[in-house]
N, C-alpha and C positions, 0 to 999 in steps of 0.2 A: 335089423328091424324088418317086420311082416311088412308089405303094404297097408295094411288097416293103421298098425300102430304110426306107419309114416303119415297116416294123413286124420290120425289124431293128434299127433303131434305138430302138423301143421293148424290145425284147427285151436289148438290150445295157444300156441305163438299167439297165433293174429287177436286173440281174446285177450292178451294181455299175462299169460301164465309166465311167471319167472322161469328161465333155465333153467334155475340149480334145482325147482320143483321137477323140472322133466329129467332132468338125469337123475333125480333118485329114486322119481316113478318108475321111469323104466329100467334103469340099471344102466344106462350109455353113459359115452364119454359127452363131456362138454362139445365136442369138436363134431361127433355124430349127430347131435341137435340142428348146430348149423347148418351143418351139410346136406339135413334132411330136404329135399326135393321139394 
């Protein structure tokens, strides 16, 4: 993942966006969601 997309995906977490919506937006593993910084 870009920097951007990590800290949209940080942005979407704390808004309350489900996982399994970001791993299919972005195409990651469950486990790279987490791990996102």
């Amino acid at each position: 993942m870009t920097p951007d997309q990590v800290r949209q995906v940080r942005t979407l977490r704390a808004g309350g966006e489900p996982i399994f919506s970001l791993v299919a937006g972005y195409g990651v593993s469950r486990a790279t969601v987490y791990r996102a910084p």
